[in-house]
C-alpha positions as CSV (number, residue, x, y, z in Angstrom):
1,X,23.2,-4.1,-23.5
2,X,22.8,-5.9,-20.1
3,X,21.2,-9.8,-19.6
4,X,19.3,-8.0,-16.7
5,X,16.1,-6.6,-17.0
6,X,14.9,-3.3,-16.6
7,X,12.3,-2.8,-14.2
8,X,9.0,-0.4,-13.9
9,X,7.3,-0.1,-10.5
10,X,4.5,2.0,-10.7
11,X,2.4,2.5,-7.6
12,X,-0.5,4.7,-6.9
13,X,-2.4,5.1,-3.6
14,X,-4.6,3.5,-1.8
15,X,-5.7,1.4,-4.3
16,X,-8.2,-1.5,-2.9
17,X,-7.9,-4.6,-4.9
18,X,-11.5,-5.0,-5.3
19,X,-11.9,-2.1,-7.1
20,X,-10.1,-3.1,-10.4
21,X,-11.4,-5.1,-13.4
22,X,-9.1,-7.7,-13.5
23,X,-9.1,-8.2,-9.6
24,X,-13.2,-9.0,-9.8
25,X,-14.4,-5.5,-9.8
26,X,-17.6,-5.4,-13.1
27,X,-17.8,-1.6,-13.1
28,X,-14.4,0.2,-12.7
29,X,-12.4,0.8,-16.4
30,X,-9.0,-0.4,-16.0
31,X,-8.1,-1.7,-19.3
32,X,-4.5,-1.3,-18.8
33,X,-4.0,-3.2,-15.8
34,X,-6.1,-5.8,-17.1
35,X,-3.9,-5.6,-20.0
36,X,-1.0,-6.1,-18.3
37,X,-2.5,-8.6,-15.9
38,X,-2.8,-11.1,-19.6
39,X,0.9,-10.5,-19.7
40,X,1.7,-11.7,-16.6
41,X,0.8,-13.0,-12.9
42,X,-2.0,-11.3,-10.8
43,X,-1.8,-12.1,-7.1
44,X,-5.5,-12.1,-5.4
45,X,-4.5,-12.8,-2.1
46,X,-1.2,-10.0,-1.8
47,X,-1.4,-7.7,1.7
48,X,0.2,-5.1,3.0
49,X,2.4,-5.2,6.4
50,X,0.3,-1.9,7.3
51,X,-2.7,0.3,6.5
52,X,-0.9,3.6,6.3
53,X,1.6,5.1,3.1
54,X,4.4,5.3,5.5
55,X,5.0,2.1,7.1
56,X,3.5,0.2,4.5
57,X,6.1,1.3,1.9
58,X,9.2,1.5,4.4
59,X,8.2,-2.7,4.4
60,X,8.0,-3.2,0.9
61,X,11.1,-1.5,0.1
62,X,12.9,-2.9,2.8
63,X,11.3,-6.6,3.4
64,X,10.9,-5.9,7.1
65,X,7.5,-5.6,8.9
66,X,6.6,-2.4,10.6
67,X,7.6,-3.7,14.0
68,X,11.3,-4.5,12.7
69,X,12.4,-1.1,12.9
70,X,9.4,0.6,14.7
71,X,8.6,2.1,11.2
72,X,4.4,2.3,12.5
73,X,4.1,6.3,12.0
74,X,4.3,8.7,8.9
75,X,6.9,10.5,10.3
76,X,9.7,7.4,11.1
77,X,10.7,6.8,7.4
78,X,13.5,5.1,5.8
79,X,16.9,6.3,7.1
80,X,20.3,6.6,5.5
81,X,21.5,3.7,7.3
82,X,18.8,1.6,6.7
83,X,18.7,-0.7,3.9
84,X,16.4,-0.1,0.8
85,X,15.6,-2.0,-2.6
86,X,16.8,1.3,-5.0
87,X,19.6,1.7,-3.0
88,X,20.3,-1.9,-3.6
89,X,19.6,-1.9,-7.2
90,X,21.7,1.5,-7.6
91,X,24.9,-0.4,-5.7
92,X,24.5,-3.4,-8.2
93,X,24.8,-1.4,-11.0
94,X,21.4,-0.4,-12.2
95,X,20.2,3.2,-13.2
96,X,17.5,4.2,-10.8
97,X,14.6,7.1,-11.4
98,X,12.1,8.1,-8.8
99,X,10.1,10.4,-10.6
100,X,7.6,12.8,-8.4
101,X,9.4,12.9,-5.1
102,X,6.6,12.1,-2.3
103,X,8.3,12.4,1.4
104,X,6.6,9.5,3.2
105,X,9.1,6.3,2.5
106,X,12.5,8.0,2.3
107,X,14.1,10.7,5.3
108,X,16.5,13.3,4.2
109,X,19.6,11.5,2.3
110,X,18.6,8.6,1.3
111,X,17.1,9.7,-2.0
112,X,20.5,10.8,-3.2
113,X,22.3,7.6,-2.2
114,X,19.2,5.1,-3.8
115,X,18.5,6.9,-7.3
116,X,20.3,8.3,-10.3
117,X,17.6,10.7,-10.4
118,X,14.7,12.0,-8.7
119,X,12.0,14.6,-9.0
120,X,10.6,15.9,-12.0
121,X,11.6,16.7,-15.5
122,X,8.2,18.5,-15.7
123,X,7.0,20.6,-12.9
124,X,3.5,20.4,-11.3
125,X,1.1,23.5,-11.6
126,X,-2.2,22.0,-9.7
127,X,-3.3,20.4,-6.3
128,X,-6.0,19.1,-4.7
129,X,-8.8,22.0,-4.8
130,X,-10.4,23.0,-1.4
131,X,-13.9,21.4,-0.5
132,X,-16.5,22.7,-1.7
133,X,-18.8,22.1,1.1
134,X,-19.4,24.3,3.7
135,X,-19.3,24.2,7.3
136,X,-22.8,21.8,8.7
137,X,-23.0,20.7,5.1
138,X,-23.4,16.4,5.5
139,X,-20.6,15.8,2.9
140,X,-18.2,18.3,4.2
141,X,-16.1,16.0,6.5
142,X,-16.4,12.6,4.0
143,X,-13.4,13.3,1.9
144,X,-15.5,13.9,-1.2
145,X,-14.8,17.2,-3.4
146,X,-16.6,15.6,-6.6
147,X,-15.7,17.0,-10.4
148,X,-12.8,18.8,-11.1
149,X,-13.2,22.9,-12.6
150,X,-10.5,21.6,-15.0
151,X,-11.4,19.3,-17.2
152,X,-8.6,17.4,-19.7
153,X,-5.0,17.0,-18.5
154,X,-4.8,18.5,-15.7
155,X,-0.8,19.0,-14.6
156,X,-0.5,18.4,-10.6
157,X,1.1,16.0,-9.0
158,X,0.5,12.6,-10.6
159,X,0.2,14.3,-14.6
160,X,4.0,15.9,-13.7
161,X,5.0,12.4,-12.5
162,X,4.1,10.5,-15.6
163,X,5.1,13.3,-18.1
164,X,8.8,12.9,-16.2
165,X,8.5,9.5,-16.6
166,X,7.9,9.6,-19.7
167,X,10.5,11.9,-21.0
168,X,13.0,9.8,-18.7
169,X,12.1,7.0,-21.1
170,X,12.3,8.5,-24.2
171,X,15.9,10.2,-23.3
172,X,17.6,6.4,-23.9
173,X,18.9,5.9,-20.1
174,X,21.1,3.1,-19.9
175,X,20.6,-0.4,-19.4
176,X,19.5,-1.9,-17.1
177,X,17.4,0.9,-15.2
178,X,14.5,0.8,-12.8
179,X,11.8,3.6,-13.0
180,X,9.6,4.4,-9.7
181,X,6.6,6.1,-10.3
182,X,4.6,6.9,-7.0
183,X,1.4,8.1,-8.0
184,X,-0.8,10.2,-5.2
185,X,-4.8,8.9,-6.8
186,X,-6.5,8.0,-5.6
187,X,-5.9,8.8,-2.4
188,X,-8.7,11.1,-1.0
189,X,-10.2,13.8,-1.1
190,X,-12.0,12.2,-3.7
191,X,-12.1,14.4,-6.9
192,X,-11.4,13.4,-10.9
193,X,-11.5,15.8,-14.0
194,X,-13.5,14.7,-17.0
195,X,-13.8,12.5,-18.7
196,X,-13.3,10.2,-15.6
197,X,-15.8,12.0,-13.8
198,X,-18.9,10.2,-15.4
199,X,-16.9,7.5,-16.7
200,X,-19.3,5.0,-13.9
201,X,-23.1,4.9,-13.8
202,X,-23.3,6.0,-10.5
203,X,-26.4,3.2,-10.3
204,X,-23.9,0.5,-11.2
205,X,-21.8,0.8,-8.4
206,X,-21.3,-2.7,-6.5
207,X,-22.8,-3.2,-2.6
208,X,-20.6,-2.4,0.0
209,X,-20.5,-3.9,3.4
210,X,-23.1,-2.6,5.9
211,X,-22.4,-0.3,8.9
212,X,-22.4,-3.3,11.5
213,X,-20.3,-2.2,14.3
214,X,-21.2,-4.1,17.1
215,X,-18.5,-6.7,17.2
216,X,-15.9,-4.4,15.7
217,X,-13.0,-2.2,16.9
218,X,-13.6,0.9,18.9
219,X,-11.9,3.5,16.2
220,X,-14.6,2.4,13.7
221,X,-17.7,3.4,15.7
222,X,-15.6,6.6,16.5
223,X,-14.8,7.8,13.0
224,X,-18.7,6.7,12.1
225,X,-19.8,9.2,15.0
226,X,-16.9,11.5,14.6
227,X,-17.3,12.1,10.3
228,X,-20.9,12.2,11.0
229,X,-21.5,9.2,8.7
230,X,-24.8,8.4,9.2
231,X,-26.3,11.4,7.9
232,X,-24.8,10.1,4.3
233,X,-27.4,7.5,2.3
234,X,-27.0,5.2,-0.5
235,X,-26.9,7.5,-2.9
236,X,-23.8,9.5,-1.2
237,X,-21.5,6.6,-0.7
238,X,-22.2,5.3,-4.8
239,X,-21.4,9.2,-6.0
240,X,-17.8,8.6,-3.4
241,X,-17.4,5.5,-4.5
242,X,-17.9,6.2,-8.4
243,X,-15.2,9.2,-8.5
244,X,-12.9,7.0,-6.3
245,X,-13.6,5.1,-9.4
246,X,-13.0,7.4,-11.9
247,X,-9.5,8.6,-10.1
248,X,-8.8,4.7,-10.3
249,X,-9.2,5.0,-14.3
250,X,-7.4,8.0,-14.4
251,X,-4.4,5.8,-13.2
252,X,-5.0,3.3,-15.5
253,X,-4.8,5.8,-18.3
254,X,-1.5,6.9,-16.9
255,X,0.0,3.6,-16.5
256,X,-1.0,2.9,-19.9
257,X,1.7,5.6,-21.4
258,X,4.1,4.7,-19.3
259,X,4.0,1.8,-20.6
260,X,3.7,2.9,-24.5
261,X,6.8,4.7,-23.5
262,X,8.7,1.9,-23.0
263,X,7.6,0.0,-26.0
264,X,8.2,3.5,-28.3
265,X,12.0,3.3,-26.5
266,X,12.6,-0.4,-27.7
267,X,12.9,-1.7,-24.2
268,X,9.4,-3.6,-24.0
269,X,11.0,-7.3,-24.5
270,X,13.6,-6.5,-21.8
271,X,11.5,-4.5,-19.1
272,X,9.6,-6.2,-16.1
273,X,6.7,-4.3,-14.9
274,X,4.9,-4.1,-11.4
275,X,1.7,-2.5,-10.6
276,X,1.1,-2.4,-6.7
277,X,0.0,-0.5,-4.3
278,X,-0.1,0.5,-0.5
279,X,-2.9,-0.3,1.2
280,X,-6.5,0.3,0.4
281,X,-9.9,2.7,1.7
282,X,-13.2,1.7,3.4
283,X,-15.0,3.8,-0.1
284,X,-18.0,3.6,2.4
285,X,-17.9,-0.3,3.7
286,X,-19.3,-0.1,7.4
287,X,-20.5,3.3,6.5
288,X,-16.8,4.7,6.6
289,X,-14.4,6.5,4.4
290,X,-10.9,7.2,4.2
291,X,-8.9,4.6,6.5
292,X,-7.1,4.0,10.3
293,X,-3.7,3.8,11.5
294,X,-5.0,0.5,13.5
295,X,-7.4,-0.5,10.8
296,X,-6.4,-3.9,9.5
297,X,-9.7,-5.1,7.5
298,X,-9.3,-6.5,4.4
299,X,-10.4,-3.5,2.4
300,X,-7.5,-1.7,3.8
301,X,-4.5,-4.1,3.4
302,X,-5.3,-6.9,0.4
303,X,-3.5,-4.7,-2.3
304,X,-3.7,-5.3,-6.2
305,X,-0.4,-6.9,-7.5
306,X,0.3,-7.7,-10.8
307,X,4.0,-8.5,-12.3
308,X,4.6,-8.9,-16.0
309,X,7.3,-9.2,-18.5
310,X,10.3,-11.5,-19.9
311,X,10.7,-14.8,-19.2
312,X,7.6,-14.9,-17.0
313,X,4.3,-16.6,-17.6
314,X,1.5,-15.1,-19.1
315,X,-1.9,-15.1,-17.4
316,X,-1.6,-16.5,-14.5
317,X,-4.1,-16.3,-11.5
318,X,-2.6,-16.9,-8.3
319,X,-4.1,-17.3,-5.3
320,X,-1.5,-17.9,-3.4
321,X,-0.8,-15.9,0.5
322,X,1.5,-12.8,-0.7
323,X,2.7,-10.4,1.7
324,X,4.2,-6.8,0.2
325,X,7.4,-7.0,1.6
326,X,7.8,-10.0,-0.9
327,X,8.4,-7.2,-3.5
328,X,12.0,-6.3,-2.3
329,X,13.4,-10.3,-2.8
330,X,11.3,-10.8,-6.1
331,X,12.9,-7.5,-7.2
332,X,16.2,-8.5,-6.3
333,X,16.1,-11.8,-8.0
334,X,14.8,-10.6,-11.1
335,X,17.3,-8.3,-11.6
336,X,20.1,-10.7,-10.1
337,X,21.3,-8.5,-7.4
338,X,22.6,-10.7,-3.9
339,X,20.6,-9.0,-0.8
340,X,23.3,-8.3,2.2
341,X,20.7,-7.8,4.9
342,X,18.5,-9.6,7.2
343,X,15.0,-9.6,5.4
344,X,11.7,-11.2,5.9
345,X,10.2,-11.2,2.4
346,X,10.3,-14.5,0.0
347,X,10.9,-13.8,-3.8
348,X,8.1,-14.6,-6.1
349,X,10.2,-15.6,-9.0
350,X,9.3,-18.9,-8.8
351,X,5.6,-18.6,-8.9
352,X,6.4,-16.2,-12.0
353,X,7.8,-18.5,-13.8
354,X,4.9,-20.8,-13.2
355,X,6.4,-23.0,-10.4
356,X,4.0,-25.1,-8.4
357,X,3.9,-25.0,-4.6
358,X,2.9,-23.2,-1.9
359,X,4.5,-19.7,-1.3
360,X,3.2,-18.7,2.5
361,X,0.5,-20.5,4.6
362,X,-0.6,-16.9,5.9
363,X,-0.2,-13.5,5.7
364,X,0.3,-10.8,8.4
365,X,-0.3,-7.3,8.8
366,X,-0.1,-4.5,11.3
367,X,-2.1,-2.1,13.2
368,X,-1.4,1.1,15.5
369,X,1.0,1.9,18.0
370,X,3.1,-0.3,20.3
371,X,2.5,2.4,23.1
372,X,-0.9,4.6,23.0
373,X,1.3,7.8,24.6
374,X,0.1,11.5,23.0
375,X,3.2,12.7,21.7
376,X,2.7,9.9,18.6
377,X,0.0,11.1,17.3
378,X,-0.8,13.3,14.8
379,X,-1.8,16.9,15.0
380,X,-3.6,17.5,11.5
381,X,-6.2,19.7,10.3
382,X,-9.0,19.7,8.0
383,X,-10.0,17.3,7.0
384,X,-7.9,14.9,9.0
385,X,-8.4,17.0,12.3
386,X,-11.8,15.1,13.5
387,X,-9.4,12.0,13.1
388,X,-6.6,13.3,14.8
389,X,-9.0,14.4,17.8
390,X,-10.4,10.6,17.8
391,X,-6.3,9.7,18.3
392,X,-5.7,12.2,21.4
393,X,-9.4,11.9,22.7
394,X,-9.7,7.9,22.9
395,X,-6.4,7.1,22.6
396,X,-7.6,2.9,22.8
397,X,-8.1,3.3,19.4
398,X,-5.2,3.3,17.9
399,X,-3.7,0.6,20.3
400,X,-1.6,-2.1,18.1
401,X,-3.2,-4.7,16.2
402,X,-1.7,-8.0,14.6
403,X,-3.7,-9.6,11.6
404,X,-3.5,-13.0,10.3
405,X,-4.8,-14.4,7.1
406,X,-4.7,-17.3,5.2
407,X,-7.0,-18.1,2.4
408,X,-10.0,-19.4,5.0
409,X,-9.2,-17.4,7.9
410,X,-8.8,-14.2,9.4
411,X,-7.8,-13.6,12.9
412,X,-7.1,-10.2,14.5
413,X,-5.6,-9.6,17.2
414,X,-5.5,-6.1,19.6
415,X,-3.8,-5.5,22.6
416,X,-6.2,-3.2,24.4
417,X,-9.4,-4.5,22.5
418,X,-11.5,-7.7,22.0
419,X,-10.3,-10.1,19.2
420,X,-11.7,-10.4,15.5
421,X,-12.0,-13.6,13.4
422,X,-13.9,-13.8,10.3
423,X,-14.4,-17.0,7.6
424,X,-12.6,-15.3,4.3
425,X,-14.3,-17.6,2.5
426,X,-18.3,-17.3,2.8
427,X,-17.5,-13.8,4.4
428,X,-15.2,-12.3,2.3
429,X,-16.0,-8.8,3.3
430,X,-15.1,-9.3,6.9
431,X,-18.3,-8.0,8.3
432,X,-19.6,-11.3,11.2
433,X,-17.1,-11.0,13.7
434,X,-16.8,-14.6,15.3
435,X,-14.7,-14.4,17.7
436,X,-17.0,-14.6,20.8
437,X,-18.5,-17.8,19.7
438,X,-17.6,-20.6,22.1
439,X,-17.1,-23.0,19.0
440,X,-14.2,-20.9,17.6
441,X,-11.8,-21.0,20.7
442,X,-9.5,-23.5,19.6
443,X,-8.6,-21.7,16.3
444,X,-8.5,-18.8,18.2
445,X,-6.1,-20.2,20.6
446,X,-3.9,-21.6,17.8
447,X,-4.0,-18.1,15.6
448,X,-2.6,-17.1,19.0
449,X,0.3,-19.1,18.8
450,X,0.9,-18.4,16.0
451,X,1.4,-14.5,16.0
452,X,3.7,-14.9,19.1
453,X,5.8,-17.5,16.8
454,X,5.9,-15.0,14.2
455,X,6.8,-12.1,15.8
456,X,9.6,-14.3,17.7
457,X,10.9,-15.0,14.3
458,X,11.0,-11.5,13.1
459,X,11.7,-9.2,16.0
460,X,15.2,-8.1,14.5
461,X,18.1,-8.0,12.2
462,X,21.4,-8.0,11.9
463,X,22.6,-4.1,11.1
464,X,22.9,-3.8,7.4
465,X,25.0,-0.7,7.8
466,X,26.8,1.0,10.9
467,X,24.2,3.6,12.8
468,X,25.7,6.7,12.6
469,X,23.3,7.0,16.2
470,X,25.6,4.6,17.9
471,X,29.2,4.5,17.3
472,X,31.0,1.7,17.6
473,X,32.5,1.3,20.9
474,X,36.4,0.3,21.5
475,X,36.1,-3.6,23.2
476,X,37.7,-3.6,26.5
477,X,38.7,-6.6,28.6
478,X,36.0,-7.4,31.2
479,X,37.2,-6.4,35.1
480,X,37.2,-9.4,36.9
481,X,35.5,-9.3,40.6
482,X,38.6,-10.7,43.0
């Protein structure tokens, strides 16, 4: 039996914090997270490098931000040269699953070379069903499909992720191993069998932030007009955001037997668990659903993050500035593997353990393209093709955006658009933009400064691996002018 632990990273979709119980949220059940959150360390103030699954999860499994690598779209995903936490595990001698195989973090290859295994042990039968809202109908282009005709366990995607999972665990693998479980929920379209259905009073639902778009960035006025989101009312956004809800629930339920499996198996005092995700979803703050490639508000990128087990302390709060790519190093120290590549994440060990200090002054996160050209974006259809039309039509609106936090402050900034900056504290819902106020320039000026700094700092690495792209070229003696 190994000294190191095993490791469980579960992660579903597009997860906002603020929508689980032990993050704040009075409605949503999540007893298992919240279970798991008394165990361990819950990090309020943890955000993701990006707002999309792609680029947000090539950073956290790599510690580089988006702009390392140019890892910004769904398409450029982790190569075989590239570095990777499970590949890194895998070469340190762990045993690595990734169960349910989801192609937007790892290209062709590199599944083979990071995990032991990977797929399923049991099969998926079931997707998403189709909408059931006609053409004209208002609630046909908001993502929202509503109940389930199944009700119970239904096997698709997520069901056939944590069955494998679980049958992984109960086969004995050998120790120490790490389990990746990457959930699709609840990722839209919005939809939830029963019982999770009506599991939230749709009158309970918490406010969400108004549909102020004055002082905000051009894509959100065009997805409002786009989505025809003004023809929804109050009552329309609570029934979205009460099965987004209910899909959240669903998770919790899952996560909970995963993690019964691994008590059942005899490897609960030795396994460290994570429960993260993504990014987030507007669920109908500023009158918009779904989310935007540029989009860096807070609803999209501050991420529920909770780490549990041995040797850690038990029920901590931190509010400390946590940035996602801080997985791969915590990972890595945990499980006492040496990283052998330029990254930009700081381990979280220390605050695990219930160190005292300060672990980053601010957090950053990124937006859009570096270049607005046609041929990057997407080509989608329904119901993603009103947003792909926005992309080709007004292509402004998915120019590249730079977001910094810290736990007063957020300043965005955009090249082609006006700047954001929003008091976190008595506006936590980022909805007054200040930026135009004359009072506010000096802070603007240094939040300035201090993006350039940062992305000085992290603009590259040293190759973890040789590019297969570029061989390496013989060195020749430099010719001399005479």
């Amino acid at each position: 039996m190994s000294d190191r632990p095993n490791i469980v990273m579960f992660m579903p979709d597009q997860l906002r914090a603020d929508s689980v119980g032990a993050f704040g949220n009075p409605v949503v059940q999540t007893p298992n997270i919240d279970a798991l959150a008394r165990r361990g360390t819950i990090f309020r103030n943890a955000f993701s490098q990006h707002s999309l699954c792609g680029p947000s999860r090539v950073s956290m499994f790599t510690g580089w931000y988006p702009h390392v690598g140019g890892h910004r779209t769904l398409t450029n995903l982790l190569k075989p040269w590239e570095p990777n936490l499970l590949k890194s595990l895998k070469e340190s001698g762990y045993n690595v699953a990734w169960v349910g195989q989801r192609g937007d973090t790892f290209a062709p290859g590199v599944t083979e070379a990071s995990t032991d295994f990977a797929g399923w042990i049991v099969r998926p039968e079931f997707g998403f069903e189709p909408c059931p809202f006609p053409e004209g109908h208002k609630l046909r282009y908001s993502f929202y499909h509503g109940r389930r005709k199944h009700d119970g366990v239904v096997l698709d995607f997520d069901e056939a992720t944590v069955q494998s999972a679980e049958n992984w665990i109960a086969a004995g693998p050998p120790e120490p191993w790490v389990l990746f479980a990457a959930l699709i929920f609840p990722h839209p379209p919005f939809e939830v069998e029963e019982p999770w259905f009506s599991l939230h009073s749709r009158k309970d639902i918490p406010p969400r932030a108004p549909a102020m778009l004055d002082d905000k960035p051009r894509y959100m006025r065009a997805m409002y007009d786009r989505y025809e989101l003004a023809r929804l009312d109050e009552d329309d956004f609570s029934e979205i955001r009460a099965t987004y809800y209910g899909m959240i629930s669903r998770v919790d339920d899952q996560l909970g037997r995963v993690m019964r499996a691994v008590d059942r198996a005899g490897f609960g005092a030795r396994t460290v668990t994570a429960f993260f995700t993504d990014h987030g979803e507007y669920a109908g703050d500023f009158g918009l659903v779904e989310k935007w490639p540029a989009g860096v508000s807070e609803c999209l990128v501050r991420n529920p993050l909770v780490i549990a087990g041995p040797g850690l302390r038990e029920g901590q709060v931190s509010d400390e500035m946590v940035e996602l790519i801080d997985l791969t190093p915590t990972m890595m120290e945990l499980g006492e593997v040496a990283p052998k590549y330029t990254q930009f994440g700081m381990s979280l060990a220390p605050l695990l353990r219930g160190e005292v200090g300060v672990h980053r002054a601010r957090a950053f996160s990124e937006g859009g393209y570096l270049t607005i050209e046609e041929h990057q974006f997407e080509r989608a259809r329904f119901p993603y093709d009103r947003k792909s039309a926005i992309m080709h039509e007004e292509p402004i609106t998915m120019g590249r955006a730079v977001a910094l936090r810290d736990r007063k402050w957020t300043y965005i900034y955009r090249l082609y658009e006006p700047p954001e900056l929003y008091d976190r504290e008595n506006d936590p819902l980022e909805v007054t933009n200040l930026a135009g106020r004359p009072e506010y320039a000096e802070l603007k000026r240094k939040s300035r400064d201090q993006i350039l700094a940062w992305l000085c700092e992290t603009s590259d690495v040293i190759p973890w691996e040789e590019d297969p792209r570029f061989p390496r070229l013989e060195q020749r003696p430099i010719r001399k002018e005479t």
